[in-house]
C-alpha positions in Angstrom: 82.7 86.2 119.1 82.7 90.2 118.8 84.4 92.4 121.1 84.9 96.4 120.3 88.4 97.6 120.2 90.0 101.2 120.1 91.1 101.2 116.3 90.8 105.3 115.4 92.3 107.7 117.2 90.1 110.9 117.2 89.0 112.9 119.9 85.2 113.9 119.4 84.7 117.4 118.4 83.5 119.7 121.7 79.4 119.8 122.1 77.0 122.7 122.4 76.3 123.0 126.2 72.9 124.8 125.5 71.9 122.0 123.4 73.1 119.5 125.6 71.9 121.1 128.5 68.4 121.2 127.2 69.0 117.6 126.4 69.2 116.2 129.6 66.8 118.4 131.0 64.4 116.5 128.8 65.5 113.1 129.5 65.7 114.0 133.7 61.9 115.3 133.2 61.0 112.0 131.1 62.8 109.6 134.0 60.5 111.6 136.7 57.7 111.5 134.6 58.0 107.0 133.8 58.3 107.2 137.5 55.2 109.3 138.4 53.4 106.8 135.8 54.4 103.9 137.5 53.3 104.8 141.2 50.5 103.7 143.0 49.0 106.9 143.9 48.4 107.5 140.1 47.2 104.6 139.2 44.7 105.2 142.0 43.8 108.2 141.0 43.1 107.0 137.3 41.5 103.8 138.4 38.7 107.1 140.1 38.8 109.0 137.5 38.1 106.7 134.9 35.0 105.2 136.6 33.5 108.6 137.3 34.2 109.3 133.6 32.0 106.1 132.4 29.4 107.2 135.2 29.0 110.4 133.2 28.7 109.1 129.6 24.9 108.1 129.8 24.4 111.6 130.9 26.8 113.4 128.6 25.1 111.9 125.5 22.2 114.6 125.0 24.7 117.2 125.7 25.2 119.6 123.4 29.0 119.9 124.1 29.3 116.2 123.8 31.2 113.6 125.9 34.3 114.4 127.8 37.4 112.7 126.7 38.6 109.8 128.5 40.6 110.6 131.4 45.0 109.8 130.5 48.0 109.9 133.6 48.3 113.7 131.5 45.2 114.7 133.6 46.8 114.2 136.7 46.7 117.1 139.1 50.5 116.6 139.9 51.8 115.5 136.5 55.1 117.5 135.8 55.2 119.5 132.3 58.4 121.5 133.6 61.6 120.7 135.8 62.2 123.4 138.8 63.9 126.4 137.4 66.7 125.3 140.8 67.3 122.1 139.1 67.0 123.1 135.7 70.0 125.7 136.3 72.4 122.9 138.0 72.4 120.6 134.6 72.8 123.5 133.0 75.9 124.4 135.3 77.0 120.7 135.2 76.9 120.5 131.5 79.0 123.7 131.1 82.0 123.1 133.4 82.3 119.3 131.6 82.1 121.0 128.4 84.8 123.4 129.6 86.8 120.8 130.8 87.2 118.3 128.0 89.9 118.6 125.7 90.0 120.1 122.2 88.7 117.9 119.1 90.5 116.4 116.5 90.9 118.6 114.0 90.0 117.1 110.8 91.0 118.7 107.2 88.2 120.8 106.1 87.5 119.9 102.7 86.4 116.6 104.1 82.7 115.7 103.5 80.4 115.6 106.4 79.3 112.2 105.8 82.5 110.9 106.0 83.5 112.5 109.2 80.2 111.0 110.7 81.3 107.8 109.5 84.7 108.6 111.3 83.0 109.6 114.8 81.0 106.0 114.8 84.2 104.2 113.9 86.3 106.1 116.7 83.8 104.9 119.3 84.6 102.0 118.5 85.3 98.6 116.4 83.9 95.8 116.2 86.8 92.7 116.3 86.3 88.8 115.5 87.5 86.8 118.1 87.8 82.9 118.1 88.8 80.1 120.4 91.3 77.7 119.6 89.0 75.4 118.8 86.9 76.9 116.2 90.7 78.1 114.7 91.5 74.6 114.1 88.0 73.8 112.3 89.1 77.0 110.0 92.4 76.1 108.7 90.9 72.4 108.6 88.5 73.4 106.1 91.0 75.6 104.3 93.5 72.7 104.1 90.8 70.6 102.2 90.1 73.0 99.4 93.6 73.7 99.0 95.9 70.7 100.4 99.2 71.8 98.2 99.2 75.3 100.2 99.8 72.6 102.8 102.9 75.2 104.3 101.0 78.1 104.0 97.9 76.9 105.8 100.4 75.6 108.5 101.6 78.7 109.1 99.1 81.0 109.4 96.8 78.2 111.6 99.7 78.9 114.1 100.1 82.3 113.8 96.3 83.0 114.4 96.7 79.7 117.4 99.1 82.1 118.8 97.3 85.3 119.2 94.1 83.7 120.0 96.3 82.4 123.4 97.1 86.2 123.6 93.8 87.0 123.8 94.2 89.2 120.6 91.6 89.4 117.7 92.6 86.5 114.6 94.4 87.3 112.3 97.5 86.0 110.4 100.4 88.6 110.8 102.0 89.3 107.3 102.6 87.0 105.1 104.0 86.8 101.7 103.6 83.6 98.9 106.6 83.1 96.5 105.7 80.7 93.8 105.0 80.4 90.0 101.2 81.9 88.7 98.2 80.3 88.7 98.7 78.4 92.5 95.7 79.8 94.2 97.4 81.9 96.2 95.2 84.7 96.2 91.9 82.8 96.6 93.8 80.5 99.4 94.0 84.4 101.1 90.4 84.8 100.5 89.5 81.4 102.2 91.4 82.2 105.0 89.4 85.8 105.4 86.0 83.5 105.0 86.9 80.9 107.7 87.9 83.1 110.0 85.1 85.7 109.4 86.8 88.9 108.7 86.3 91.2 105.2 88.5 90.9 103.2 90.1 93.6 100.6 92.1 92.9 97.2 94.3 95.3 96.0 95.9 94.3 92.2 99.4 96.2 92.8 100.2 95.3 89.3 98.0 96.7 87.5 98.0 99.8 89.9 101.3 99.9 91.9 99.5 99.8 95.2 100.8 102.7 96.8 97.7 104.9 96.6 95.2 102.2 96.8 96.3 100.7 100.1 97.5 104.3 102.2 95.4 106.6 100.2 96.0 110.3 99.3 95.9 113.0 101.1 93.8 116.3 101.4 95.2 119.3 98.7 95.4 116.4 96.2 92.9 116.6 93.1 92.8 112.0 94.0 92.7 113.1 97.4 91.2 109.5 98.7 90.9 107.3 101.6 93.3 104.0 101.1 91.5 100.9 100.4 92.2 99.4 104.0 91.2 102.4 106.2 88.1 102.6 103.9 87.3 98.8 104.6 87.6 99.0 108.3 85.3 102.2 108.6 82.7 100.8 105.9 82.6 97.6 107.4 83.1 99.4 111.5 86.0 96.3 111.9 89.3 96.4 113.1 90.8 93.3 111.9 90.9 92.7 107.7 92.8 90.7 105.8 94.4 92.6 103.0 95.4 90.6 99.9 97.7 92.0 97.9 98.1 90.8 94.2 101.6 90.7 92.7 103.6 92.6 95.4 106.9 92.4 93.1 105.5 94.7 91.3 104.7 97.5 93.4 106.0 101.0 92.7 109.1 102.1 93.9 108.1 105.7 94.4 105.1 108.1 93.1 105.4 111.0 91.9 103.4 114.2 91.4 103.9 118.0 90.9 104.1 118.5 94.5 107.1 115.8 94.7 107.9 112.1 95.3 105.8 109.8 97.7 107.8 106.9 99.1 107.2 103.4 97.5 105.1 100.5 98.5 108.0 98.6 100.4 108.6 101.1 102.9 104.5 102.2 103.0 104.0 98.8 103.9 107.3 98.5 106.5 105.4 101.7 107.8 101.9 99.7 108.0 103.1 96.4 109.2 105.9 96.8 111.5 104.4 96.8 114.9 106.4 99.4 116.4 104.6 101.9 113.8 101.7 99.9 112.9 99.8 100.5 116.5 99.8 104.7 115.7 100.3 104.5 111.7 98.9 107.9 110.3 96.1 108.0 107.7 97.1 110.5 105.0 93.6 111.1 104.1 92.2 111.8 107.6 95.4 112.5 108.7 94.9 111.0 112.1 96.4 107.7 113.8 95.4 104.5 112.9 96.1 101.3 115.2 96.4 98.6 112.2 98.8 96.0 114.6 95.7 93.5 114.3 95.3 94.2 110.6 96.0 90.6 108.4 98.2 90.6 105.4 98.9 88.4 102.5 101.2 88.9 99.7 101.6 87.1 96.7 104.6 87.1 95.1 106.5 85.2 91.4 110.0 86.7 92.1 111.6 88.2 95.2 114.2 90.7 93.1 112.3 93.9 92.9 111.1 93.4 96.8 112.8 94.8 99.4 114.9 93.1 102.0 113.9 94.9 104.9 110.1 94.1 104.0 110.7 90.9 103.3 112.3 90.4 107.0 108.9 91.9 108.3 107.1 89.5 106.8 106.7 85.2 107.4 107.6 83.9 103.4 106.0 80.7 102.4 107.3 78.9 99.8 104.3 77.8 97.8 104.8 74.2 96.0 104.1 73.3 92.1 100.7 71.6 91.8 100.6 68.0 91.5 98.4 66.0 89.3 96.5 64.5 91.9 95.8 67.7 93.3 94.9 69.8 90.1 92.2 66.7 89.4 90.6 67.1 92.6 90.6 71.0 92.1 88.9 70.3 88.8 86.8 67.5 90.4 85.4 69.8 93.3 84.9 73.1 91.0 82.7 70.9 88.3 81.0 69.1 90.9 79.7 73.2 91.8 78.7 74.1 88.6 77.2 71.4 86.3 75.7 67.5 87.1 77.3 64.1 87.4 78.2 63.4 84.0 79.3 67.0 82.5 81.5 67.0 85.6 83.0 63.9 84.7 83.7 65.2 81.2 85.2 68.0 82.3 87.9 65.8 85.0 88.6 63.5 82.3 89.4 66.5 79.8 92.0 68.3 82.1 93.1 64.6 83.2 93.8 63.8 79.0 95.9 67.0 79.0 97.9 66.3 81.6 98.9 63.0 80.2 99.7 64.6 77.1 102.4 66.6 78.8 100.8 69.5 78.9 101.6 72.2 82.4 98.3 72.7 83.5 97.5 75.8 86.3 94.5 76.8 88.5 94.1 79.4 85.7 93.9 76.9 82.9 91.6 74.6 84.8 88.7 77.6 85.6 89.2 79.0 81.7 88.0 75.3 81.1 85.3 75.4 83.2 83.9 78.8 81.9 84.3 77.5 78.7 82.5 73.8 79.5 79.9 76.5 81.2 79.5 78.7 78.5 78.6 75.6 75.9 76.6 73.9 78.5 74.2 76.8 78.8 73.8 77.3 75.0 70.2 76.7 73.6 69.8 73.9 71.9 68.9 74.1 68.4 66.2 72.4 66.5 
């Protein structure tokens, strides 16, 4: 289910009286015209009209002006091309006192584009928000739990999180949530199977390859990278309140950026900032520079090692302690995966393969197993020579 929720803060920018004025004007004469249309004495009057019309035709045709035209509601003696000057003056009236009386628009920074304050205006009516029932929360995590049974905790967690505000009436989501554990767990496409059951977009930021800092809050206006972040560009592009954010690597997030202009603080406080309710419900866009209600916005973090993170974020945030795979888990990974991309017998290959290596001692990860499957992929597609 859909609802719309008040996500953007932005008061709409004042209109032009005259131009609405004239506006309703035409839509008051278009409601009295539909009604004229519909009424009995008109369609009386046509029903004549008409039949006097077809009376005339045999006699018209030797004329040398030719036949009349068929005879349209328009020819009505009464029809209304105009509203009475008296009531055309009150909407004018009416529109200009409202006009007066509403409050100032937002003030957006000028040098942004005009598209992208339309974009704004539709968003600020309005976004759309995916709510589910219990129920159909329970069939989410239940299919999340089968491709991934040994994020058995994580899945726990975040089916009760999201059980919890769906009693509260509030659009899913899973809160903030950070996975410590070794590479090459799935933790970041578990995240993206949550977003998919539970039918929200989701957005990946890599904050070690980039820091994070500008992709996730953006940069403001007076900037040459002014931007918008990643997560207020989501929810506008896809008109939703409620994403799930994955963010890659959160360790190694920057712990300030800097610039000619000065020092921006680092992603553990940006995010405190972003995720901490108490701020979250009016957190300010640098780009747009207006408030943002991100309090139903999902987060998941991944994490190898908890040093370079701070503790106050940390306390914001439910950890999960991710588990090492187990055998029997990494052969019905492999199992499932092969099964998708090649028949019977190649897949069969492919699980005995990563079964052999296994038994050879070898520490196999999610990121070994699909580098085999690529691979297995790659030779299975090659054109056979003759």
């Amino acid at each position: 289910m859909r609802q719309k929720i008040k996500i953007i803060q932005v008061r709409p920018q004042k209109s032009d009286p005259e131009k609405l004025g004239v506006e309703l004007i035409q839509r008051r004469l278009a409601r009295i015209r539909h009604q004229m249309e519909q009424s009995q004495p008109v369609a009386d009057w046509l029903e004549v009209a008409i039949a006097m019309w077809r009376m005339r035709q045999s006699d018209d045709e030797d004329s040398i002006s030719g036949p009349l035209a068929k005879p349209t509601v328009f020819d009505y003696p009464h029809y209304p091309t105009r509203l009475p000057s008296v009531d055309r003056a009150r909407i004018m009236a009416w529109v200009q006192a409202r006009v007066s009386a509403m409050p100032p628009g937002t003030q957006l920074p000028s040098k942004i584009p005009s598209e992208e304050r339309d974009a704004l205006a539709a968003a600020a009516r309005g976004m759309r928000a995916v709510y589910l029932t219990e129920h159909q929360i329970d069939e989410a995590f239940a299919r999340v739990h089968k491709n991934f049974p040994w994020l058995e905790r994580a899945t726990e967690r975040a089916w009760r999180i999201a059980l919890r505000r769906a009693q509260s009436s509030l659009p899913v989501g899973v809160g903030a949530m950070l996975l410590h554990g070794a590479p090459g767990l799935g933790k970041s496409a578990w995240a993206r199977a949550v977003a998919q059951a539970l039918q929200v977009p989701s957005v990946e930021i890599d904050v070690g390859a980039t820091g994070g800092v500008f992709d996730i809050q953006g940069v403001a206006q007076g900037w040459s990278s002014a931007s918008k972040g990643k997560v207020v560009s989501t929810m506008i592009s896809e008109c939703l309140g409620n994403p799930l954010i994955i963010l890659d690597e959160l360790d190694a997030g920057s712990s300030a950026a800097g610039s000619t202009r000065g020092s921006i603080p680092g992603l553990s406080k940006i995010l405190m900032g972003m995720i901490e309710p108490s701020t979250a419900g009016a957190w300010t866009c640098p780009y747009f520079q207006i408030p943002v209600d991100l309090r139903h916005t999902s987060w998941v973090a991944s994490t190898n090692n908890f040093s370079h993170i701070e503790q106050a974020l940390l306390d914001r945030m439910v950890v999960v302690e991710v588990s090492e795979l187990t055998r029997q888990h990494l052969l019905e990974f492999t199992d499932r995966e092969a099964e998708k991309r090649f028949d019977a017998e190649i897949a069969e290959v492919v699980v005995a393969q990563v079964d052999k290596s296994l038994k050879q001692g070898h520490r196999l990860s999610l990121r070994h197993v699909m580098r085999l499957l690529d691979k297995a992929e790659e030779v299975a597609d090659r054109p056979m020579l003759h």
